[in-house]
C-alpha positions in Angstrom: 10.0 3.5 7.9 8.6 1.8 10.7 6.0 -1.0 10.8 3.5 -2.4 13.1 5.4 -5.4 13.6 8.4 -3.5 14.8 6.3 -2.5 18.0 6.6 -6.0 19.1 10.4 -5.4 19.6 9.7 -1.9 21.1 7.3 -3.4 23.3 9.9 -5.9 24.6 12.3 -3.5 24.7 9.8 -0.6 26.9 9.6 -3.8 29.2 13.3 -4.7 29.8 13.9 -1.1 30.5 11.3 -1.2 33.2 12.8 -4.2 34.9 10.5 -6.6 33.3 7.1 -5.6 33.5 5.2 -1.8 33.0 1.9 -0.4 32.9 1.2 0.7 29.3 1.3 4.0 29.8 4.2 3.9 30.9 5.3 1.4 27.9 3.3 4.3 25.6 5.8 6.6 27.2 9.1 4.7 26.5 8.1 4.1 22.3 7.1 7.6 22.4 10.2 9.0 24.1 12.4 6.5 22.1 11.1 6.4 18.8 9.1 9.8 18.1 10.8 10.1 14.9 10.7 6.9 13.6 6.4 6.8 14.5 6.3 10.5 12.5 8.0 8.7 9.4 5.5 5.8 9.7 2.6 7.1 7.6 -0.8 5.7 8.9 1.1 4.2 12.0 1.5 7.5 13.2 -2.4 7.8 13.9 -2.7 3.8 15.1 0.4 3.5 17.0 -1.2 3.8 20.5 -3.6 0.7 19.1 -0.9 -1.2 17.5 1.1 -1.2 21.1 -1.9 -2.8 22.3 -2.0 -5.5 19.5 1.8 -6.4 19.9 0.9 -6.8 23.7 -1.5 -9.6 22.4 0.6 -11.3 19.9 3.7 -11.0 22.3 1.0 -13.1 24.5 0.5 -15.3 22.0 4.1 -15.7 21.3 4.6 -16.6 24.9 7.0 -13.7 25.3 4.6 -12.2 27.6 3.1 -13.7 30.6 -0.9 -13.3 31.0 -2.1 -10.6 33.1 -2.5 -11.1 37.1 -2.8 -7.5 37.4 -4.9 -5.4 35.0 -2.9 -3.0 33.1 0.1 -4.6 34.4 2.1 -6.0 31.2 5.2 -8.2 32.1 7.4 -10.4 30.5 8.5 -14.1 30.9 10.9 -14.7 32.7 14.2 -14.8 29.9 12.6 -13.2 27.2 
């Protein structure tokens, strides 16, 4: 079963795809499209998941695998992460 923290790593991974750096709906579109199943196992995280995204964004900030935003919306990585 999926867990919050495993959107940190689907985050990252919506972002490589996208040559680095997406807008989250377009990140929201990637987990959706990539792990559907996996978010329909997940119990509560099923209903939160949209949220969650946005809390990985922040920790992933935090982290310093994600740069701070120039753009609003705009959610891009650091350059080798």
């Amino acid at each position: 079963m999926s867990s919050k923290s495993e959107l940190k790593k689907w985050v990252k991974d919506a972002l490589r795809q996208h040559g680095g750096s997406a807008i989250l709906l377009d990140v929201a579109k990637h987990i959706w499209a990539n792990h559907e199943l996996d978010l329909r196992a997940a119990g509560d995280l099923f209903y939160t998941w949209q949220y969650d995204m946005r809390w990985a964004c922040t920790e992933l900030r935090k982290d310093g695998d994600l740069e701070e935003p120039v753009k609003r919306g705009v959610w891009k990585l650091v350059s080798g992460h």
